[in-house]
NUDO-548115 format. One record per residue (C-alpha): x, y, z. Coordinates in steps of 0.001 Angstrom, whole numbers, plus 500000, padded with zeros to 6 digits. Layout:
N
XYZ...
***
This chain:
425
482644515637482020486399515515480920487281511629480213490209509955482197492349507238481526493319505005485114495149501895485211495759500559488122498254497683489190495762495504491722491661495969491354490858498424493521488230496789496133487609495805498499489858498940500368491281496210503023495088496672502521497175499982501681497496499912497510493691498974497514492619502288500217494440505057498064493363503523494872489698502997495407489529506749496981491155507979494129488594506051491590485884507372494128486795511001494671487856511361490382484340509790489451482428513283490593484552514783488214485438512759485511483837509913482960486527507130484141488348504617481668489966501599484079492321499340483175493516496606486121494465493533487117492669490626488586495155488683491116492196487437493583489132485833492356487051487069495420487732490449494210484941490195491171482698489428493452482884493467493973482542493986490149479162496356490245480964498322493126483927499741491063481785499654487728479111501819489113482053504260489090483377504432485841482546504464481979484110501649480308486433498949482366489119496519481333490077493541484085492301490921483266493275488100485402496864488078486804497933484255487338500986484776489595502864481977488796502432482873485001503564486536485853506713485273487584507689483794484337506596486148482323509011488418484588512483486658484099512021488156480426513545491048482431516752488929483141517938488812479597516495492092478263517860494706480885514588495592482417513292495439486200510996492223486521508621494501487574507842495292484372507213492181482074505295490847485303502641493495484682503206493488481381499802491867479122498808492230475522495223492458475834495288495271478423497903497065476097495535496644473214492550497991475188494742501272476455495387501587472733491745501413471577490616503879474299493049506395473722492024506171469678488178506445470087487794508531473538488925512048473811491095511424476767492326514434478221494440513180481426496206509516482298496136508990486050498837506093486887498920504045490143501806502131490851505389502429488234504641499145486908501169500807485101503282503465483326504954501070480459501030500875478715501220504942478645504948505187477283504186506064474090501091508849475420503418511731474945500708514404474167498413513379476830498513515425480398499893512019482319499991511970486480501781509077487908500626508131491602504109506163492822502591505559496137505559504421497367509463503962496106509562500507495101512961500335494114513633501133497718511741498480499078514065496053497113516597497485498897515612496940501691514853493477500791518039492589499554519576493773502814518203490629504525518046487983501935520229485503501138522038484784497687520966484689495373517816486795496233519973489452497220521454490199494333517963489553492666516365492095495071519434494147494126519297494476490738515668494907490886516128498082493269518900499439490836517211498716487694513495499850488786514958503104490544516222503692486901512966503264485278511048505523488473513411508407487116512599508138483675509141508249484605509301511365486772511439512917483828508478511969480894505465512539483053503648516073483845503518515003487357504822512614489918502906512174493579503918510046496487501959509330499768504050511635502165506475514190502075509082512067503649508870509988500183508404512708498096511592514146499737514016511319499559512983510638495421513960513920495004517050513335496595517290509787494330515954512079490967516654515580491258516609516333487687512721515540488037512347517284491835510078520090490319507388517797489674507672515371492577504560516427495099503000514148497828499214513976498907498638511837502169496647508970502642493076509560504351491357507577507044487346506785507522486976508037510448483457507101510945484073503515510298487393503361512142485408504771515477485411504216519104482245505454519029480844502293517470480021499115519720481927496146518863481740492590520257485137491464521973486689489186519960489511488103523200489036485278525675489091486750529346491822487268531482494280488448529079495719491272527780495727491472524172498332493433522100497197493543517929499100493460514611496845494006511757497262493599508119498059490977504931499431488681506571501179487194502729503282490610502957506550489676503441507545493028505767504538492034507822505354488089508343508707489487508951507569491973511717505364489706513569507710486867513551510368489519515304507960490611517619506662487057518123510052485366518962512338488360520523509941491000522051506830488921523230508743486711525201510395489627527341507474491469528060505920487540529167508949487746532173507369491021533195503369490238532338502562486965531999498999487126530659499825489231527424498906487720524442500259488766521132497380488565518107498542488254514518495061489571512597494695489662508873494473487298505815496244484751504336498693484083506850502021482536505085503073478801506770506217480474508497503008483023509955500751479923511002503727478014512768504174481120515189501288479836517109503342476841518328505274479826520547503676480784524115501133483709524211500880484099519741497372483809518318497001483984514401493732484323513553493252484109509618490919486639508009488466487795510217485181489642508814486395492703510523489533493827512210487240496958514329486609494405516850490559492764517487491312496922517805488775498166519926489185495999522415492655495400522497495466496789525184497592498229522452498447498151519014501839497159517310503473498228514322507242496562514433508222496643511035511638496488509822511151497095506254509050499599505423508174502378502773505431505020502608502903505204505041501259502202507299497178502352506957497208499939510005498958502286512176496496505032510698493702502687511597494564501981514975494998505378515861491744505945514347490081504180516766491491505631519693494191502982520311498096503800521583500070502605519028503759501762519559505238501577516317509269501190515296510610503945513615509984502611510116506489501995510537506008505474511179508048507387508507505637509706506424502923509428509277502688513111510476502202512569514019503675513863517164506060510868518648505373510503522301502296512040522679500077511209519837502024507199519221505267505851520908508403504539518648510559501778519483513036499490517613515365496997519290513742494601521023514379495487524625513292499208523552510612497775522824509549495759525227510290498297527914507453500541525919504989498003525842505296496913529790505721500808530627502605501204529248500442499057530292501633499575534208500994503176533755497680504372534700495014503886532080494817507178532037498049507522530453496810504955527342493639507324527195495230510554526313497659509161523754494849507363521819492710510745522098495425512193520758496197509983518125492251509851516836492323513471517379495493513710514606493818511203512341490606513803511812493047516727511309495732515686508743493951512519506997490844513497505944490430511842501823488601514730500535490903516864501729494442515753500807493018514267497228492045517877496501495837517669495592495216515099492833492555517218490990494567520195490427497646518073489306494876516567486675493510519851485816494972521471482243494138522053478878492660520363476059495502518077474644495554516413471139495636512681471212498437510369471262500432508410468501499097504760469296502150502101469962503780499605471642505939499633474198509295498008472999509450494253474867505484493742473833506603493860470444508073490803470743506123487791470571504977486917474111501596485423475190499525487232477601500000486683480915495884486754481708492644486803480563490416489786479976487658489156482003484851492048482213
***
């Protein structure tokens, strides 16, 4: 087997939140084909306890722990030297050192990159056949942040967009390859880098279909007499706390005028304070982490999606639709989701749009709900199947025999800053 090089911004298991799904299927589908050399970062203890999972994949692995606070230091190097924080946040000695060592003793033929911020250890890996996975377009996202914060994290958030969108380019420009995970991403960063638009490709997202099934029997998790609507997903997300707070204080209470026994569940983990405190509002239920969010689906009324920052594609709205479930979604929760609007999910955005959908929709006959989660499940097996769409992946990795690289370091880790974690397996 050829020998791949694949570092990875966030350890990639358990697949419970979007980064984590695309980057353990990647690791999983590349394994059949390649002797695997991972590099990551620890940033939840828990996570090790998944250790043998991700090592029975690969050859050799490097984890170090990321201490958050530590990072967010280490990050306002950027302020004074010109860079995005992004960069000196991910940025570690040890993990350089060990990128360094496996490029000089293994015959590395191709550097798969998830995430911009993993690109700075590769920088100097000019002869190697390097693929960077962007997912998403960060720098975008801070835009959109910046939008809607206050000085002076807006002109943070700003100058992170502008500064980061400078350093995605360069990438696109030095690597063989740039993927995103739809072609509505792929489109508009060729739009943002068009000197690099030959090599910008997408490859979609994928969906366990067998585990995200109607088919299985699940336990209701709801108290009678209600009628639940579900958000899923991190709940420490700021786009997510920001959606379900919307939803929580604008939308739920109009649809209560109309339908007084909906209740509106906020399910996933580590619910920010501002996230707890919603449940002090009429008809809001936040749950925590729950051992599985199959249950809070299946037997739910509907599932919600009203973000209002958004890039790439939602996995919850994937999920939901997965398991049979009409989904109404606003229009940036759905961007990059191939899917027929109005007949396989519903899109709304202002909060009376909104509402209207949801109390439409659960007066119509149940028919009606039926048919659009058939059709949505139905969509989910034909454009998001993993094997499928990372078929795109292998033959962006596939080339010839290249000679090795000249070993370095990138420029701000030659200056003398500590680590910002411990190597830990």
């Amino acid at each position: 087997m050829d020998e791949l090089l694949y570092l990875v911004h966030r350890f990639p298991y358990p697949p419970n939140k979007g980064d984590k799904i695309r980057s353990y299927h990647l690791l999983k589908h590349l394994s059949q084909s390649y002797r695997i050399h991972l590099g990551t970062f620890i940033d939840d203890e828990k996570d090790l306890e998944y250790f043998d999972t991700v090592k029975a994949l690969c050859d050799e692995t490097c984890l170090v722990n990321l201490r958050p606070a530590f990072a967010r230091f280490r990050g306002l190097y950027g302020l004074i030297s010109n860079q995005p924080l992004t960069l000196p946040y991910y940025a570690d000695r040890q993990l350089q050192e060990w990128v360094n060592s496996v490029l000089e003793r293994r015959p590395i033929k191709s550097i798969l990159i998830f995430s911009s911020a993993m690109a700075q250890y590769v920088s100097h890996a000019h002869r190697q056949h390097r693929v960077i996975d962007f997912v998403d377009i960060d720098s975008d996202k801070w835009k959109q942040y910046a939008v809607t914060a206050r000085w002076p994290m807006n002109w943070i958030y700003g100058r992170e967009s502008r500064l980061l969108l400078g350093y995605e380019r360069q990438i696109a420009q030095e690597f063989d390859s740039a993927t995103f995970v739809s072609e509505a991403e792929a489109s508009l960063f060729r739009q943002l880098a068009p000197e690099a638009a030959r090599k910008v490709s997408h490859f979609n997202n994928g969906v366990d279909s067998d585990y995200f099934s109607p088919a299985n029997n699940y336990a209701n998790p709801y108290p009678p007499g209600i009628t639940p609507l579900v958000f899923t997903g991190a709940m420490d997300y700021w786009a997510n706390a920001d959606a379900v707070e919307w939803f929580s204080r604008l939308v739920l209470p109009l649809i209560n005028t109309h339908l007084p026994e909906v209740k509106f569940y906020i399910v996933g983990a580590r619910p920010t304070p501002a996230v707890r405190s919603l449940t002090a509002l009429p008809g809001v239920v936040v749950t925590g982490s729950v051992p599985d969010v199959r249950p809070y689906l299946a037997h739910s009324e509907l599932a919600v999606a009203p973000l209002r920052i958004a890039r790439g594609v939602q996995n919850k709205v994937l999920e939901a639709m997965a398991m049979e479930k009409a989904v109404i979604a606003s229009s940036q929760a759905v961007e990059g989701i191939f899917a027929v609007r109005g007949h396989e999910l519903l899109v709304a955005d202002d909060e009376g749009e909104f509402s209207n959908r949801v109390v439409e929709l659960l007066r119509a006959e149940p028919e009606l709900k039926r048919a659009i989660g058939q059709a949505a499940r139905a969509r989910v097996l034909a454009s998001y199947n993993w094997e499928q769409n990372l078929a795109r992946i292998s033959a962006l990795l596939t080339h010839t025999q290249a000679p090795r690289a000249t070993l370095g370091l990138p420029g701000y880790l030659q200056h003398d800053l500590q680590s910002n974690g411990d190597r830990v397996a």
